[in-house]
N, C-alpha and C positions, 0 to 999 in steps of 0.2 A: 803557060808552059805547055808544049807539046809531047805530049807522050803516046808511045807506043805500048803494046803491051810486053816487049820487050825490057822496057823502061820503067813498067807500073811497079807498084809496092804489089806482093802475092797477099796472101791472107796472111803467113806468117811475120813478112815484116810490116804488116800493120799493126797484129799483135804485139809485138816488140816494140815498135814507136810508142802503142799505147800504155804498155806494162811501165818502159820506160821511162815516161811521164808521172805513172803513178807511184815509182817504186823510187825515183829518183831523187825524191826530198821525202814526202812524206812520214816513211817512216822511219826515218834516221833522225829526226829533229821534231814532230809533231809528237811522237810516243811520249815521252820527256814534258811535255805542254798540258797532252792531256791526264796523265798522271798526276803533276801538280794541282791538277783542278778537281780529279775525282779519286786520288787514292789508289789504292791495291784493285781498285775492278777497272783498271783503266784496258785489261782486254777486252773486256764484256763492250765497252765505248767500241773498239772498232767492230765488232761484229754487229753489234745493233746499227751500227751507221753502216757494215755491206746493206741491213735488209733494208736502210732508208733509202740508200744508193740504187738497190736491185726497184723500188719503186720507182724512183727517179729514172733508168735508164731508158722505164719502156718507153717513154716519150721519144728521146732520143734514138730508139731503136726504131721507133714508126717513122720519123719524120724522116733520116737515115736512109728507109729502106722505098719513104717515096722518093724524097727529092734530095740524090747523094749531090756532094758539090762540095770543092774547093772551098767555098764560105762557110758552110756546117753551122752553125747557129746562126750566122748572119743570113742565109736561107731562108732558115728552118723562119725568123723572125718578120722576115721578111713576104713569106707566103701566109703567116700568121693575122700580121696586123695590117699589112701593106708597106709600099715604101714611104719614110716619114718620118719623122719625130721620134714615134715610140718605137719604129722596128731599129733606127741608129740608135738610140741611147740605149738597149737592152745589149745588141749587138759590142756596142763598146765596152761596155760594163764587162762579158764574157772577156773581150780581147784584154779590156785590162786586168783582166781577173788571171789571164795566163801569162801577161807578162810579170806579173807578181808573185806566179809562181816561178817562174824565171829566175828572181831575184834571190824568192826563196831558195831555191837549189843552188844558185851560185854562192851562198853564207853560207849554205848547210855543207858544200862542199869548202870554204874557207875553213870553218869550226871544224871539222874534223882534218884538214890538211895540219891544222899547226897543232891539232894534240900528236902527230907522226913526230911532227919537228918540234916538240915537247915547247912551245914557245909559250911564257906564262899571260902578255901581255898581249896579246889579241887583238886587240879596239882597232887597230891600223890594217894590219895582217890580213883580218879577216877578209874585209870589202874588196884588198886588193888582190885576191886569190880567186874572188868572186869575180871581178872584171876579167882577168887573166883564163877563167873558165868560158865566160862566156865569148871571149873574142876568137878561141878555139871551138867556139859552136857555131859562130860566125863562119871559120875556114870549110869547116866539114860542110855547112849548109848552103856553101857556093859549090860546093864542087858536085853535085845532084844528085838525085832519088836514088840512084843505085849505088851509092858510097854512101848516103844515110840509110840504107836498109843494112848495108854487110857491116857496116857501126852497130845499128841496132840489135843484130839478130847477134853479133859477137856479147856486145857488153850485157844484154837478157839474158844467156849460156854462163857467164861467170857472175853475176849479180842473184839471179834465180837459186842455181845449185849453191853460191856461197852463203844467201840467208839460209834456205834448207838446214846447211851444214848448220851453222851457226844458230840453229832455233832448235833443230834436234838433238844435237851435242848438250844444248843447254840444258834441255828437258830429260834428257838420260843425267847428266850432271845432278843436278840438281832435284829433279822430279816437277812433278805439276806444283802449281801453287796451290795451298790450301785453301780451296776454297770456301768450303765453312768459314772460314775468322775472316772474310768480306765482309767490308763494312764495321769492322771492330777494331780500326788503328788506332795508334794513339793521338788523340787531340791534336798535337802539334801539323800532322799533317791528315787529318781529318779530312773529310769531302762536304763541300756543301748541301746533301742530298740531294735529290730526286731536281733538282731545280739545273744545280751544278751539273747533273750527268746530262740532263736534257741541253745545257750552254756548252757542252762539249764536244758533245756529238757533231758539232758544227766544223771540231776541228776535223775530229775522227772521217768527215765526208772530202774536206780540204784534201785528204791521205786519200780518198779516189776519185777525185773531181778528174784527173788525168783522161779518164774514157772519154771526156767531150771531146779532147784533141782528135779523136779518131773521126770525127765527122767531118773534121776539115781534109781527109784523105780523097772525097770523092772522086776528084779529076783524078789521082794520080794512083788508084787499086783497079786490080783489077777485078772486072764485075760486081761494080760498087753497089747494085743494086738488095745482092746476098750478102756479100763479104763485109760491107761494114757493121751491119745489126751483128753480125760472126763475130766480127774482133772486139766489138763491145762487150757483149757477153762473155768471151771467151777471157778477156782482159780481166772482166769484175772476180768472176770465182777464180783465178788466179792470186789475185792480188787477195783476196779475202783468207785463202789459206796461208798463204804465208801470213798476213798480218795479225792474224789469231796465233797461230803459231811462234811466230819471233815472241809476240806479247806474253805470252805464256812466259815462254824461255825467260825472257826480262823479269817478268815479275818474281819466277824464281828463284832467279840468281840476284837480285837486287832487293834491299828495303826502298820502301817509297822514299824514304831519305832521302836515301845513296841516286835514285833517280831523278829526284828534284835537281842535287846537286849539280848533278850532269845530263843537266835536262838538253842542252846542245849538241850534248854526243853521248846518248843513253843509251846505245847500243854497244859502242868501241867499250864505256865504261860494264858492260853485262858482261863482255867477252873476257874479261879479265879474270875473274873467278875462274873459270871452264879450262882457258886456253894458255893462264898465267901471260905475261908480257907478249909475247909472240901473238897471242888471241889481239890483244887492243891494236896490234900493228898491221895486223891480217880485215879486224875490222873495219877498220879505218880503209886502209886500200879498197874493199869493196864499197867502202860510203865513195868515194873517191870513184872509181870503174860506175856508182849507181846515178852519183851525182853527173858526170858527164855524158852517160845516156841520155839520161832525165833530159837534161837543158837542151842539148841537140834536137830530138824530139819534141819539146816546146817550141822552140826557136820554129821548128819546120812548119808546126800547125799554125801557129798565131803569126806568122810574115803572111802566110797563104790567105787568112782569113782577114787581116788587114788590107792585100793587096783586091779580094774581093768584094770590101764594103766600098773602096775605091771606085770600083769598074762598075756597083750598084748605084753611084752618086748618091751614096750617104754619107760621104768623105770628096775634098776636095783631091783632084784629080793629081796623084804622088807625082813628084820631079820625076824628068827621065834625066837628068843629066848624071846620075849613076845608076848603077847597075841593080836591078833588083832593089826598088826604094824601101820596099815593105822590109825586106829583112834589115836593112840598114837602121830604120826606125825604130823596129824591135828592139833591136841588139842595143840601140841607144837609149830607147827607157826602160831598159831590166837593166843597165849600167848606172841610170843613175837613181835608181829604186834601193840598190845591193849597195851603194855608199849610202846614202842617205836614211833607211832606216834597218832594226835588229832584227832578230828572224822571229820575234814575237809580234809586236806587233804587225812585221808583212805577211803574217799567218793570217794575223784579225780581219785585213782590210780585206784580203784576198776571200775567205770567207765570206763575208759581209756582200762582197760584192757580187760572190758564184749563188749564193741562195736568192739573191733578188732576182738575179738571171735568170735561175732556175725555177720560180713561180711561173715569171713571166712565161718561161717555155711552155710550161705546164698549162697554165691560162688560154695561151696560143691554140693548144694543140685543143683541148675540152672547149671553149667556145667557139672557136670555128672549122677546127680542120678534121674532124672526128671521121664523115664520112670519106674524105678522099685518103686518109689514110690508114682507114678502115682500124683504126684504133675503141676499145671499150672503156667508156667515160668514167666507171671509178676507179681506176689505176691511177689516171692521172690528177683525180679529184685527191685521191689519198697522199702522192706523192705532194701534192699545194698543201695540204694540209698539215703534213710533215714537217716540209720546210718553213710556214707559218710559224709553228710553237717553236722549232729550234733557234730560228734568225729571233724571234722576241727574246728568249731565256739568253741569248747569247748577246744583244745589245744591252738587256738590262744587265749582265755580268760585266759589261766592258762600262757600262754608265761609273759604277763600284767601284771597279780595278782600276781601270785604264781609259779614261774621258776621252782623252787625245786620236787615241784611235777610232772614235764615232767622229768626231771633228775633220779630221782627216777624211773619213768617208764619206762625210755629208758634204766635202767641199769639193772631192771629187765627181761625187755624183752630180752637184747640182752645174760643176762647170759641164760636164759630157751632155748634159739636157740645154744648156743654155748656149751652147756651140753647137749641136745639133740643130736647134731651133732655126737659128740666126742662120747657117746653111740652108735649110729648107728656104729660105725665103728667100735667098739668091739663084734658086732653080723655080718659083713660081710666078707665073704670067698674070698679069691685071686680071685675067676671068677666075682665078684660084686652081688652073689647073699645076698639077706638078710635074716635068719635064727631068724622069728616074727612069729612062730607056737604056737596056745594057745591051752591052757592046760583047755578046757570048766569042768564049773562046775556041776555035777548032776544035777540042778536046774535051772543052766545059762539059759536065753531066749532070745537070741539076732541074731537071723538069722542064714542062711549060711553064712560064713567069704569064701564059694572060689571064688567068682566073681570079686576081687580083680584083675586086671591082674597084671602078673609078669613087665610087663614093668614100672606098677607104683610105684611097689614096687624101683623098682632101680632109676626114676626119684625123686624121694620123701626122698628118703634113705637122 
């Protein structure tokens, strides 16, 4: 795509793309999941996952701030390990880790459209509200950068100030929660301990995984070089106050019950005390305004970073016979992600999938790229180490709970490694060289690609 700077995203509608990624599912339907698993501290769950998150970032921040680019992890993996095998199958993994949140958002926007239209019977409703979302994130994300920024920067203005309203009204309502009687529910909804809250936090991080998107801005900000590590940052402690904040509010206005119950729509169901009827219909409409930012802003980063694993030949080369292939593929498997599975389980896999991604990142950056990105190696050892213990507590939870959902993962994962593979080897010559020369775009800004050495390229292949 051709941009001027005219045309580029400023720093604040990158910030907004990225809030509205992270605010646009997350915590409208994740609060409610992670509650059922840890009880009455399920705030303490997202502030201890900002400070896993604020580890996690700095990688993203370094890699960001050498090599901005339209691919954004797919780069960053790519100057990592080389072109190959392991920099497409990590690569994939992230893109499908975002069209899953995709999917996510468009259920989390179905579940709360029909409690507006009081509908009891949901199972139908839901998926097709999902799709009907996303084929409107479709229209918006044709019509370019400058009509997804003034969406963005609109629905962040009325999504932002309306949790505000909504988490402080709750906390004057009602007051803090009592903190002391943490950890002293009654049996029935009990926390697994210290095991449970560490399997949770997994989801708590799902709730800002949204800041990757922002790496895929780099063609199209302007002075990608400063402004994206800006909007990262700027993004996380954003989204960290409100979501300690609303969490509070919930916890005081709801029993863990009453949360469980309405763990799809755990916010519309908090507003009801505070706001009486009017509160759950006012909630709703912002889940509604949070959730169609959200999916816009997904759609934008993950067609962009498909269309640049493409131009990397780590991907066969998309049809031209329509327009804009990358977003058309997205838009088609986050439609049939949103029919096909609940927003529990697309929370698991999407998880599952963002913590492998995100070692991997982490790996990348500590064994090879320290000096060029002038990055300090136990930040990013800490943050590997982090996501280690959470992804183990969190598949052994899902081994317990929910089988299906590791099944699901392990079949996706091993198909993306084994199509990845089978690709390499229709780009390499009898001598084993690999033939992954890109085709940079007018506008492209994402480094030198020659410091790659050749020998990675063939261990990696």
């Amino acid at each position: 795509m051709k941009s001027s700077s005219e045309t580029k995203l400023s720093l604040l509608g990158s910030v907004s793309l990225g809030t509205g990624v992270m605010i646009g599912a997350g915590i409208f339907v994740l609060m409610g999941q992670i509650a059922e698993l840890v009880g009455e501290i399920f705030p303490l769950a997202f502030l201890i996952g900002a400070v896993v998150v604020s580890f996690s970032a700095y990688s993203y921040v370094k890699f960001s701030n050498a090599y901005p680019s339209s691919g954004g992890v797919a780069m960053f993996m790519r100057k990592a390990y080389g072109p190959g095998t392991m920099a497409g199958t990590f690569s994939l993994l992230m893109y499908v880790s975002m069209v899953i949140a995709e999917s996510l958002v468009a259920r989390t926007f179905g579940a709360y459209t029909t409690r507006l239209l009081n509908v009891e019977n949901s199972a139908i409703l839901v998926p097709v509200l999902g799709v009907a979302l996303i084929a409107v994130a479709y229209v918006v994300n044709i019509s370019g950068n400058k009509t997804i920024e003034r969406t963005a920067n609109f629905t962040a203005v009325i999504k932002i100030a309306g949790i505000a309203v909504l988490a402080l009204a709750g906390l004057a309502f009602a007051g803090f929660p009592s903190v002391e009687n943490w950890g002293r529910s009654d049996p029935a909804t009990a926390t697994g301990g210290v095991f449970n809250f560490i399997a949770a936090l997994a989801l708590s991080i799902l709730a800002f995984k949204g800041f990757t998107t922002i790496t895929n801005q780099g063609a199209d900000i302007v002075d990608p070089h400063r402004n994206l590590g800006r909007s990262i940052i700027i993004s996380i402690v954003i989204c960290t106050v409100i979501y300690t904040l609303l969490a509070l509010s919930v916890a005081a206005s709801l029993s863990v019950a009453e949360i469980i119950a309405a763990k799809d729509y755990a916010l519309a169901a908090a507003a009801r005390p505070v706001f009486g009827e009017m509160g759950l219909v006012l909630t709703v409409l912002l889940a509604i305004v949070a959730t169609v930012s959200g999916l816009i802003a997904s759609v934008f980063s993950a067609s962009r970073m498909l269309a640049m694993l493409s131009d990397m030949k780590q991907l066969p080369q998309l049809t031209r016979r329509v327009d804009n292939p990358a977003l058309v593929l997205t838009v088609a498997l986050a439609i049939a992600l949103t029919i096909l599975f609940d927003l529990t389980r697309i929370a698991s896999i999407g998880a599952i999938f963002y913590l492998i991604m995100d070692i991997a990142i982490h790996w990348g950056l500590y064994r090879h790229l320290l000096k060029q990105t002038k990055a300090t190696p136990i930040v990013p050892v800490i943050a590997m180490a982090l996501d280690v213990v959470i992804l183990g507590a969190f598949i052994v939870l899902k081994y317990q709970s929910d089988p299906l959902v590791l099944i699901v993962s392990l079949i996706g994962f091993v198909a993306i490694l084994i199509a990845q593979r089978l690709f390499m080897i229709t780009h390499t010559d009898n001598t084993g060289a690999m033939h992954m020369e890109m085709k940079m775009g007018e506008n492209e800004t994402m480094g030198a690609d020659n410091n790659t050495k050749p020998s990675d390229d063939m261990d990696m292949r």
